[in-house]
C-alpha positions in Angstrom: 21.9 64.4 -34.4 25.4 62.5 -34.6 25.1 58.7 -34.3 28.7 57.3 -32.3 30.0 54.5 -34.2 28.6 51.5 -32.7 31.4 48.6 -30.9 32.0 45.6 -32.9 33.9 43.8 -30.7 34.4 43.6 -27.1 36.5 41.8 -23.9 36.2 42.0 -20.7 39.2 43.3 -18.8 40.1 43.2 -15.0 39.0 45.8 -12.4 35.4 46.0 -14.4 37.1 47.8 -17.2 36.0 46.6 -21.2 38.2 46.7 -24.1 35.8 47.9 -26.8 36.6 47.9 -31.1 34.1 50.6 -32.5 33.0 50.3 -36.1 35.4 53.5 -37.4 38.1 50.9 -35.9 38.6 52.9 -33.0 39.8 50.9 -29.6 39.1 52.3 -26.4 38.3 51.3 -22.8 35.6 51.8 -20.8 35.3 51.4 -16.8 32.6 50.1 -15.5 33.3 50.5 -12.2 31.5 53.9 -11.3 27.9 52.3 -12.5 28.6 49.8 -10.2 27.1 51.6 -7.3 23.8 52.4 -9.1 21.0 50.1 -8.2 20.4 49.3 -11.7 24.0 48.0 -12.5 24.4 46.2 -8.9 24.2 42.6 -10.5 27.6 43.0 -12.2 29.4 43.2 -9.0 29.3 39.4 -9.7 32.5 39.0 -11.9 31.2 35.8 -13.7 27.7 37.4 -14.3 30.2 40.6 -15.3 32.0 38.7 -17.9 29.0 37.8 -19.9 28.7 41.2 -21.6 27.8 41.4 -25.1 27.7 43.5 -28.3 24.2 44.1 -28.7 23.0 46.9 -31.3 25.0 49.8 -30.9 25.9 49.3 -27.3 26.4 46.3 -25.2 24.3 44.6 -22.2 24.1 41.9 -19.9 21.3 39.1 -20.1 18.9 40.7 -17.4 18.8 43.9 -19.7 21.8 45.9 -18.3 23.3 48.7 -20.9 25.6 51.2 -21.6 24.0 54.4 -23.2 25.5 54.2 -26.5 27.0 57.9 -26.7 28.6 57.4 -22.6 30.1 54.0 -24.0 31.6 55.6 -26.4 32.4 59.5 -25.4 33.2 57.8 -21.7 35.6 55.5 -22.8 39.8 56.6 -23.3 41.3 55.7 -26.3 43.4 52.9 -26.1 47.0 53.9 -26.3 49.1 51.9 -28.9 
């Protein structure tokens, strides 16, 4: 089994979209906004609750335990074009 790189850094970007720095130094972005509809995920409608995302591991979440798969995050997201 491949392990994805795991993000290092992250911001939080309008429309629910992250900008996301991967370990191998990769940049992509990742939108949110289809997991929005999910009953899991309906907290982060709240755009200040949103913006409190973290790095945590190798994936991110939110305080109330909201993640991101670590292989969607990364195999979901479109590079970032230069």
């Amino acid at each position: 089994m491949y392990i994805v790189p795991k993000p290092v850094e992250i911001k939080v970007l309008e429309n629910y979209k992250l900008w996301l720095k991967f370990e191998n130094g990769e940049q992509k972005i990742f939108n949110m906004e289809k997991y929005l509809h999910e009953k899991f995920y309906h907290k982060l409608k709240n755009r200040k609750y949103f913006e409190t995302v973290k790095v945590s591991g190798n994936t991110i979440e939110w305080e109330n335990g909201e993640d991101v798969a670590p292989e969607n995050l990364y195999y979901d997201s479109i590079l970032e074009k230069e």
